[in-house]
C-alpha positions, 0 to 999 in steps of 0.5 A: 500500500506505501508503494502505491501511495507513493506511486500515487503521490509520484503521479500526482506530483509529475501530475501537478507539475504537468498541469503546472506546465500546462497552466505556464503554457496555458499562460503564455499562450493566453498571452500570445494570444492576447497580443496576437488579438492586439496585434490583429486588432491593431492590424484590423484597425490599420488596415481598416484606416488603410482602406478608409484612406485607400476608398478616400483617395480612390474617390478622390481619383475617381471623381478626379478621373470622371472630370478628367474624362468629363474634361476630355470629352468636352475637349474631344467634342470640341475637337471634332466641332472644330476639326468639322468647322475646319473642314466646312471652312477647307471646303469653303476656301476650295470653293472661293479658290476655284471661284477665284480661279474661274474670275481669274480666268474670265478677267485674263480672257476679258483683259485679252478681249480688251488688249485685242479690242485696244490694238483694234480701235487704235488701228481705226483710230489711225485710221480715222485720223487719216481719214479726217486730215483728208476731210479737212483738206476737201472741207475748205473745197465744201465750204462754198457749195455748202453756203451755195446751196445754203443760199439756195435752200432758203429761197427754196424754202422761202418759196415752200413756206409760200406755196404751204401757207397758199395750200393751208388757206386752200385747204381750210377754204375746202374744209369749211365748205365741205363742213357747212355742207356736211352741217346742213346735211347733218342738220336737215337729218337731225331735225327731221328725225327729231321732229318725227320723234316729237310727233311719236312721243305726243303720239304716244302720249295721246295714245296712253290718254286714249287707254285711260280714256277707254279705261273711264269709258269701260266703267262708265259702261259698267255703271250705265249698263252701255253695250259698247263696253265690247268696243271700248275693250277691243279700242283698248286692246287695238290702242295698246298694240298701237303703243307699243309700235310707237314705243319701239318706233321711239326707241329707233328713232333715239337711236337714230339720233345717237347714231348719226350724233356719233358720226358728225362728231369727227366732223364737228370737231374739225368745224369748230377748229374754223373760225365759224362756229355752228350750233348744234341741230340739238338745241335747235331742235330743242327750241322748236320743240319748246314752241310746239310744246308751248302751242299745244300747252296753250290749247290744252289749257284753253280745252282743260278749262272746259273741262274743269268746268264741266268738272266743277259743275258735276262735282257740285250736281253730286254734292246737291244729289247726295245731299238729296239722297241723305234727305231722302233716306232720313225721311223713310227712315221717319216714314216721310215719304215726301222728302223721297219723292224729289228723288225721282228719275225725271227730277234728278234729271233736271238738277244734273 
C-alpha cells in the first residue's frame, strides 16, 4: 500500500507539475494570444484606416478621373466641332479658290478681249485720223457749195413756206365748205328725225290718254249698263298694240339720233377748229320743240278749262244729289215719304 501511495503521490506530483506546465503554457499562450488579438486588432484597425484612406483617395481619383474624362470629352467634342468647322471652312476656301480661279480666268480672257479690242480701235483710230486730215483738206473745197446751196435752200424754202401757207388757206377754204355742207346735211337729218320723234312721243302720249280714256269709258259702261263696253275693250286692246309700235318706233328713232350724233362728231370737231362756229341741230331742235310744246300747252289749257268746268259743275250736281239722297233716306227712315219723292228719275234729271 506505501508503494502505491507513493506511486500515487509520484503521479500526482509529475501530475501537478504537468498541469503546472500546462497552466505556464496555458499562460503564455493566453498571452500570445492576447497580443496576437492586439496585434490583429491593431492590424484590423490599420488596415481598416488603410482602406478608409485607400476608398478616400480612390474617390478622390475617381471623381478626379470622371472630370478628367468629363474634361476630355468636352475637349474631344470640341475637337471634332472644330476639326468639322475646319473642314466646312477647307471646303469653303476650295470653293472661293476655284471661284477665284474661274474670275481669274474670265478677267485674263476679258483683259485679252480688251488688249485685242485696244490694238483694234487704235488701228481705226489711225485710221480715222487719216481719214479726217483728208476731210479737212476737201472741207475748205465744201465750204462754198455748202453756203451755195445754203443760199439756195432758203429761197427754196422761202418759196415752200409760200406755196404751204397758199395750200393751208386752200385747204381750210375746202374744209369749211365741205363742213357747212356736211352741217346742213347733218342738220336737215337731225331735225327731221327729231321732229318725227316729237310727233311719236305726243303720239304716244295721246295714245296712253286714249287707254285711260277707254279705261273711264269701260266703267262708265259698267255703271250705265252701255253695250259698247265690247268696243271700248277691243279700242283698248287695238290702242295698246298701237303703243307699243310707237314705243319701239321711239326707241329707233333715239337711236337714230345717237347714231348719226356719233358720226358728225369727227366732223364737228374739225368745224369748230374754223373760225365759224355752228350750233348744234340739238338745241335747235330743242327750241322748236319748246314752241310746239308751248302751242299745244296753250290749247290744252284753253280745252282743260272746259273741262274743269264741266268738272266743277258735276262735282257740285253730286254734292246737291247726295245731299238729296241723305234727305231722302232720313225721311223713310221717319216714314216721310215726301222728302223721297224729289228723288225721282225725271227730277234728278233736271238738277244734273
Amino acid at each position: 500500500g506505501k508503494n502505491v501511495t507513493s506511486a500515487a503521490t509520484e503521479y500526482v506530483k509529475k501530475g501537478c507539475l504537468a498541469l503546472s506546465k500546462a497552466r505556464d503554457i496555458q499562460n503564455t499562450l493566453s498571452q500570445k494570444i492576447s497580443a496576437d488579438l492586439a496585434k490583429v486588432q491593431q492590424k484590423q484597425q490599420q488596415i481598416a484606416k488603410d482602406n478608409i484612406q485607400a476608398q478616400r483617395e480612390f474617390n478622390v481619383w475617381k471623381e478626379t478621373n470622371n472630370a478628367m474624362l468629363r474634361s476630355n470629352g468636352t475637349a474631344q467634342e470640341e475637337a471634332f466641332a472644330n476639326i468639322n468647322n475646319i473642314f466646312k471652312e477647307l471646303s469653303r476656301l476650295s470653293t472661293e479658290r476655284a471661284d477665284m480661279v474661274l474670275q481669274r480666268m474670265q478677267q485674263v480672257q476679258l483683259e485679252d478681249q480688251r488688249h485685242a479690242a485696244h490694238n483694234n480701235l487704235a488701228t481705226q483710230l489711225t485710221t480715222l485720223q487719216n481719214t479726217l486730215n483728208t476731210l479737212v483738206e476737201h472741207s475748205s473745197q465744201c465750204i462754198e457749195v455748202i453756203q451755195t446751196t445754203e443760199e439756195y435752200l432758203q429761197k427754196s424754202k422761202n418759196a415752200l413756206f409760200a406755196a404751204e401757207k397758199q395750200f393751208q388757206s386752200e385747204v381750210q377754204e375746202l374744209l369749211k365748205n365741205e363742213g357747212q355742207s356736211a352741217y346742213t346735211v347733218f342738220r336737215n337729218y337731225y331735225l327731221t328725225v327729231g321732229e318725227l320723234l316729237y310727233k311719236k312721243e305726243k303720239r304716244a302720249q295721246e295714245l296712253n290718254r286714249a287707254v285711260r280714256n277707254c279705261d273711264l269709258q269701260i266703267e262708265l259702261c259698267r255703271e250705265t249698263l252701255d253695250t259698247n263696253k265690247h268696243k271700248y275693250v277691243s279700242q283698248k286692246k287695238d290702242t295698246h298694240t298701237e303703243l307699243s309700235s310707237v314705243n319701239k318706233q321711239i326707241e329707233e328713232l333715239k337711236d337714230k339720233l345717237e347714231q348719226v350724233n356719233n358720226t358728225f362728231k369727227p366732223i364737228e370737231r374739225s368745224i369748230w377748229k374754223g373760225s365759224t362756229k355752228y350750233p348744234h341741230p340739238a338745241v335747235e331742235l330743242q327750241e322748236l320743240n319748246i314752241e310746239r310744246r308751248a302751242k299745244a300747252l296753250a290749247l290744252r289749257k284753253h280745252y282743260q278749262n272746259q273741262d274743269f268746268q264741266e268738272v266743277n259743275g258735276e262735282a257740285q250736281n253730286i254734292q246737291r244729289v247726295a245731299k238729296l239722297t241723305s234727305e231722302a233716306k232720313l225721311a223713310v227712315v221717319d216714314h216721310k215719304f215726301g222728302a223721297a219723292s224729289s228723288l225721282t228719275p225725271r227730277k234728278l234729271d233736271q238738277l244734273t
